[in-house]
N, C-alpha and C positions, 0 to 999 in steps of 0.2 A: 557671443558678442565680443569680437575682440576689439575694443576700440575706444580712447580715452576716455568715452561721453560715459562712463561708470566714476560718478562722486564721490565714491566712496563711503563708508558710515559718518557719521558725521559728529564734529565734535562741537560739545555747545555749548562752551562758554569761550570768551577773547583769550583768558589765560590759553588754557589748552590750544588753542587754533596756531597762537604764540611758538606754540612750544614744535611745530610740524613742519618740517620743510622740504619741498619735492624737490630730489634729486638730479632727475630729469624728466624728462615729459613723455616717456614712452608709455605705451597703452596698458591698461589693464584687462588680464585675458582669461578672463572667468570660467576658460574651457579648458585647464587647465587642473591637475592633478592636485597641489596644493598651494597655502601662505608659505610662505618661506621668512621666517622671522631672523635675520642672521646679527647674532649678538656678541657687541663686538665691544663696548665699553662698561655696559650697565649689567655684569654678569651677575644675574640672581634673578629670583622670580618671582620677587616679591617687589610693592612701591615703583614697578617698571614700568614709564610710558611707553616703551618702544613694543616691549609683550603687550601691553593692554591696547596697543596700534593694532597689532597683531591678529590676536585673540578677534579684536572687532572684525575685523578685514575677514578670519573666518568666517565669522558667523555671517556675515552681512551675503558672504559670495557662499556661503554652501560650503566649504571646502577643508580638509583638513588642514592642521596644523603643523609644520615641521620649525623646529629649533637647530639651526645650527650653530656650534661656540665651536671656533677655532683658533691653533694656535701655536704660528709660524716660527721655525727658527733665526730667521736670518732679521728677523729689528736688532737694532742699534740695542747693545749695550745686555741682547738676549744672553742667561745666565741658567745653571740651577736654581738661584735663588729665585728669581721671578718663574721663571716654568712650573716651579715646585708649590708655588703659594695657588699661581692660576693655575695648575692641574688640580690642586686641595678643592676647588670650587667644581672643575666640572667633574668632580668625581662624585659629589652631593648630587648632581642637577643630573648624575645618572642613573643614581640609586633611588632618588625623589621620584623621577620619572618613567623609572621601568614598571610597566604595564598601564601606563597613563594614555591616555585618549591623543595626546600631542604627542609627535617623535622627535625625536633627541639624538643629536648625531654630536659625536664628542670627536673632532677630528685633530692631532697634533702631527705638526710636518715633521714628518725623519729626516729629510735630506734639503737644502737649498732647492728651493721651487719645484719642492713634489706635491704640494699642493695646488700650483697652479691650473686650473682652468674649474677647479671643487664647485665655485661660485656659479661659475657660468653656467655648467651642467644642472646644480639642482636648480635656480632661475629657469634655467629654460624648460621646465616643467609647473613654475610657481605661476597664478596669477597677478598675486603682485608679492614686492621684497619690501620688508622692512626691515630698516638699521637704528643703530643708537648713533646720535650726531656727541660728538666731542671735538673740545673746540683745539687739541694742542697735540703731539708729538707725532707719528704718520698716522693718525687716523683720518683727518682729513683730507688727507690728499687719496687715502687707499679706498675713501668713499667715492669721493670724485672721480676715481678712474672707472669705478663700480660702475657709475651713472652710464657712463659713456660707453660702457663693453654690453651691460645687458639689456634684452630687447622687453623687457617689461619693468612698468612704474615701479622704480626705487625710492621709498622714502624715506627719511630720518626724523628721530623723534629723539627730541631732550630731554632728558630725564636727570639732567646734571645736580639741579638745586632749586631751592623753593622757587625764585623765582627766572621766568624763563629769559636767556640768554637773549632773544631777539627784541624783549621788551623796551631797553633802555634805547632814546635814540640820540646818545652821547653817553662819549667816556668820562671819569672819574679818577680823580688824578690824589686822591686822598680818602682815608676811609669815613672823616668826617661828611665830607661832601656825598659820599654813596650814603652814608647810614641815613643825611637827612630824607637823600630822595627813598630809600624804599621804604622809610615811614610814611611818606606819602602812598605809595603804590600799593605794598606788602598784601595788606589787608584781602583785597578781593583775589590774591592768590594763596593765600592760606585757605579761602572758603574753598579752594578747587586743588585738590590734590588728587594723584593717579591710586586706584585703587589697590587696597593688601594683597591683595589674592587674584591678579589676575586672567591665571585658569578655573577659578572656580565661578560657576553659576551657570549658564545655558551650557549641555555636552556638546563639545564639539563634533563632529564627523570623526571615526577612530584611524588614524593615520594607518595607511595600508601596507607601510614598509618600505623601504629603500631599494632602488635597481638594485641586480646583482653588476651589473656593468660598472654603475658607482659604487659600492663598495669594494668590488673587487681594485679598481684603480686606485681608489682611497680609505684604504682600509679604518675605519674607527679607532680610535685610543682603545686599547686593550686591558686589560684588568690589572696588567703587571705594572702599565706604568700610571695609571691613573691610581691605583694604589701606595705609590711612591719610589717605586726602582726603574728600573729601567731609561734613567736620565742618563746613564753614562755613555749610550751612545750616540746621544744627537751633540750635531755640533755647535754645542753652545758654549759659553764662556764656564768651565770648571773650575774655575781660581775662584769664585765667588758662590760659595755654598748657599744651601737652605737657612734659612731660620729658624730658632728653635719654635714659634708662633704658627700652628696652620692657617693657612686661608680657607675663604668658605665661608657660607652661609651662618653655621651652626657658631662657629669661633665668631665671626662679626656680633653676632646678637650678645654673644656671652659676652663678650667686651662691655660692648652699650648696657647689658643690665650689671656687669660688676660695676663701671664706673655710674649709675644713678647708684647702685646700693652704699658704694663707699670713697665715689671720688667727688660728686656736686658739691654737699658741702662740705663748703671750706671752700672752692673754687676760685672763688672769685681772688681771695688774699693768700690761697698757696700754692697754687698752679706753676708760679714760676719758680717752686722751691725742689730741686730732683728729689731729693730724701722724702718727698713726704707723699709723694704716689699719688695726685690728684690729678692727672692729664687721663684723656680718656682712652687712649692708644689704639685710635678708630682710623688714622691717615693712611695706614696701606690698605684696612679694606675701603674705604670710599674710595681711594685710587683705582684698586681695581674692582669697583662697582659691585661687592659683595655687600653691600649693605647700600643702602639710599639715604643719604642727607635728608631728606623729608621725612622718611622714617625717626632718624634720630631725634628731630627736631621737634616730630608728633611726642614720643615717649618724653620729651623733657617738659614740654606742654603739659602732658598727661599729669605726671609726676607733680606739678606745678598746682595740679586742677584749674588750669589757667582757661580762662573763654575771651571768644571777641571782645565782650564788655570790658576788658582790663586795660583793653590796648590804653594808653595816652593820647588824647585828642592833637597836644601838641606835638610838633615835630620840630624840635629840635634840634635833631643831631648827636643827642650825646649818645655814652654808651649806656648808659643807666637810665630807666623811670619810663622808657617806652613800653615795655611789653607789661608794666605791671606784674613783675616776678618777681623773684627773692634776686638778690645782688650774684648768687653763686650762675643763677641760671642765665638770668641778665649777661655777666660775663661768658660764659658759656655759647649763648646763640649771638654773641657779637664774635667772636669766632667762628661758628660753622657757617651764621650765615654773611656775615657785613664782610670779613677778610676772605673767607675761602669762596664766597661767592663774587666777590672783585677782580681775584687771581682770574677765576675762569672769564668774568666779562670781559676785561683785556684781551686774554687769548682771542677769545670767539672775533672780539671787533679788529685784532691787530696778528696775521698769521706770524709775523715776525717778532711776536713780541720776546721770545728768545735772544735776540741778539743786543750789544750793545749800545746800536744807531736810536733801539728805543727808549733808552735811561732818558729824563727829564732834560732840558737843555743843560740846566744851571750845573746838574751831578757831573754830568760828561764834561764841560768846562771848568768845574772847579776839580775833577781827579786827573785830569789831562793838564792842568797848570800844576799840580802836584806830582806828575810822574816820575819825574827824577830826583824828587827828593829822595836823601839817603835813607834807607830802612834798616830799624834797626836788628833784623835777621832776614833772611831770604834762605828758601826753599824751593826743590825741586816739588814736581809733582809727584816725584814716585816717593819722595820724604813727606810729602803730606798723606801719601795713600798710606803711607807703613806708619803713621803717628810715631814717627820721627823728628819731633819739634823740641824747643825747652822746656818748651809750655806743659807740665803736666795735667792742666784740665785741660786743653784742647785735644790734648793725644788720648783720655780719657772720653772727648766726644767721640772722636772719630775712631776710637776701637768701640765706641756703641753703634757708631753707625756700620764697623763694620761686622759684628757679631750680630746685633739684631736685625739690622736695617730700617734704622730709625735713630732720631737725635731727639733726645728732651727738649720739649719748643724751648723755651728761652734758651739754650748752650746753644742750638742750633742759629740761633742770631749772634754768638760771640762769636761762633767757629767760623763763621761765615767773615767776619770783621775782620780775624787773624787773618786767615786768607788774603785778602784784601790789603793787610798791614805787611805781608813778608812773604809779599810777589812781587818779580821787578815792575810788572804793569799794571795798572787795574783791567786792562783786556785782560793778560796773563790767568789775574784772578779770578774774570768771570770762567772764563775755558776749566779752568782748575775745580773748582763750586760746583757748575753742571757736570763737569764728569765726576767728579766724587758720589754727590747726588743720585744722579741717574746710575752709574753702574754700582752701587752699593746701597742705595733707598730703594726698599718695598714701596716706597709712598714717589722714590722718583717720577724722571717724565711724567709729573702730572704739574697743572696750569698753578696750583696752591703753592707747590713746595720752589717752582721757578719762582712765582711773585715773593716768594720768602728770600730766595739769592737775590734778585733784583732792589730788596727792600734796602738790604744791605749795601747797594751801590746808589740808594736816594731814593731809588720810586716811590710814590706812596707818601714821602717824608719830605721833612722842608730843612733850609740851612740851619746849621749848627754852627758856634766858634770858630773859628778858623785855626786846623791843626796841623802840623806836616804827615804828609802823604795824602791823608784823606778829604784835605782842603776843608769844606762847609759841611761834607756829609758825615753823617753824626758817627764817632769813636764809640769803641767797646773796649774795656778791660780787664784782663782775665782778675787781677789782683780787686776791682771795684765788687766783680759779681761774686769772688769768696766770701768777701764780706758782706756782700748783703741775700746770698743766698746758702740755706742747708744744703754743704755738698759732702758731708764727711761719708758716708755712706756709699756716694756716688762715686766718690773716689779712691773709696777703699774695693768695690767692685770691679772697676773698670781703669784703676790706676797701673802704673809700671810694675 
């Protein structure tokens, strides 16, 4: 029966149904050899809507499983550092999977579009494809073309954050204003989350193996490089090394249980202090979907012994006294979910939310009456890339960002402000931010760490004093946050 009139298994509750969007409307063709699950944001195998899309769509059509993770040379900004964190991942999900009942195709392009046509061929054997939908950097345009090239149903499934991206039907221009509404909402999507484990429970059909036709054209990641070498001969950006940090499954989790075993408390009152080690250093794996925000969110629940009966009846708004937790965890899930879930609603509702045209009216008017004020330094971009400033805690972030790939949250809001302060433009400065960001963050091109630059040019915020350069949007100073923050440490690490 090839022919759309197959409903597919069915998902039953509003959240979930929320969370699923069809690609296009080609048929589902159940005479076909297998699911093709091709996963492309949410890489892990655990807490995944888009696998547990999958999984169902096997069992429902009879048919086996195949996982494809691939991963191209030629995105904006492709480096050793990112190939080497996402290779760390599918090299777990090859080891996890070898002799497992679903196949596992681990594909990374050697050359500018030698991957191209990989999708189309194993589709054209799938009865139907499922993807993970994300709402920001080329993943959405490289689904959309998906839709359009293959002749069978393509879906996408969100798996970004608690609650689903298509739910809200208006944007949010503050985090007060979101936090009120998903106290409202929140509740009946916390009772619905995608399941731990979702290859386990009914055996699938044992996948029969891959053409030789297709692997011979597209040969699999091989052991040498999924083990960690063999990066030096793709063409990717080599100025920008690995991190000492692996990606992966196994590192994500060890993160999330070092920081419940020693970074919650205290959270709340020392998170924004570098010396004292309470941030959870969880932003490059949820970037690259080696761990699930729902996940983490369950464990601090857990930790908590927290149940529905805690919630607060009232909604508020604040950040505090909703969820019925300790102040540390409070603080904590108003980060993973109130701000990093805001970043990505934006994206999803706004494709261009990248650009400047989208800053608030009042920011772009009051940094564009400020543009020509004199600054009191100005730098190139290749002096901010090399932390060549006067500033020694700024050139202290930015050799964290550039050795680790990552900036301690609060420095990460000064560094941003300098920028801002001693560039001749505040365009200048956006351009400058996103590319630092993106080609040196493990956690860049993602929807969180933009709203994090963007915040820095007003999003999100409201006017402040009026000051030169920055007009109403709110200042930073390096000399205010030595003083009110533990850096000594920080900056005996990472200083000149």
């Amino acid at each position: 029966m090839n022919t759309a009139s197959v409903s597919g298994p069915p998902l039953q509750s509003p959240s979930r149904r929320a969370r699923l969007r069809l690609v296009n409307e080609k048929p589902v063709r159940d005479s076909r050899r297998w699911v093709l699950y091709w996963m492309t944001a949410a890489r892990r195998l655990e807490w995944n809507q888009g696998l547990e899309r999958a999984v169902s769509w096997a069992r429902h059509l009879g048919l086996p499983l195949l996982i494809l993770e691939a991963l191209r040379v030629d995105y904006r900004w492709a480096s050793a550092r990112l190939h080497r964190f996402c290779l760390d991942g599918m090299a777990e999900h090859r080891s996890r999977l070898d002799g497992a009942r679903a196949g596992y195709y681990p594909y990374v392009e050697p050359s500018v579009g030698a991957g191209k046509g990989l999708l189309e061929a194993l589709a054209a054997q799938a009865g139907v494809v499922v993807t993970d939908d994300f709402p920001s950097f080329f993943l959405p345009r490289m689904v959309a073309a998906a839709g359009h090239q293959l002749d069978v149903r393509l879906e996408a499934m969100d798996s970004n954050g608690v609650l689903p991206l298509a739910w809200p039907d208006r944007g949010f221009t503050t985090a007060y204003s979101f936090r009120r509404y998903l106290q409202k909402v929140l509740p009946e999507h916390l009772e619905v989350g995608p399941g731990e484990h979702p290859l386990v429970g009914d055996p699938l059909p044992a996948f029969p193996g891959l053409p030789a036709p297709i692997t011979k054209r597209w040969p699999p990641a091989g052991d040498l490089l999924l083990r960690g070498s063999g990066l030096g001969g793709l063409p990717i950006d080599h100025d920008v090394p690995p991190v000492p940090a692996a990606g992966g499954r196994t590192a994500a989790r060890s993160h999330l249980d070092r920081f419940l075993d020693e970074g919650l408390a205290g959270y709340a009152e020392e998170r924004n202090h570098p010396d004292r080690g309470r941030t959870s250093g969880l932003s490059p794996y949820l970037h690259w979907g080696h761990i699930s925000s729902r996940e983490v969110v369950e464990a601090v629940l857990d930790r908590e012994g927290w149940t529905p009966a805690d919630l607060s009846a009232e909604t508020h708004g604040k950040r505090y006294g909703w969820w019925g937790l300790s102040a540390d965890a409070e603080a904590f899930l108003d980060q993973i979910v109130t701000w990093r879930e805001m970043g990505y609603l934006t994206a999803w509702q706004d494709p261009d939310h990248d650009s400047w045209e989208t800053l608030p009216d009042w920011a772009r008017a009051t940094l564009s009456d400020h543009a020509d004020d004199p600054r009191p330094h100005l730098y190139t971009r290749e002096e901010f890339e090399a932390a060549r400033t006067h500033d020694p805690l700024w050139n202290a972030a930015q050799r964290e960002l550039r050795h680790y790939g990552v900036i301690h949250n609060y420095l990460r809001m000064l560094w941003g402000k300098k920028i801002l302060e001693w560039s001749p433009h505040p365009r200048q400065a956006l351009e400058t931010m996103l590319e630092l960001n993106n080609r040196w963050g493990v956690d860049g091109r993602n929807p969180n760490s933009t709203s994090g630059i963007f915040w820095v040019l007003g999003r999100y915020d409201r006017g402040w004093p009026e000051r030169p350069v920055f007009g109403t949007v709110r200042s930073m100073t390096s000399d205010s946050t030595r003083r009110k923050m533990d850096l000594d440490r920080y900056l005996e690490r990472f200083g000149d």
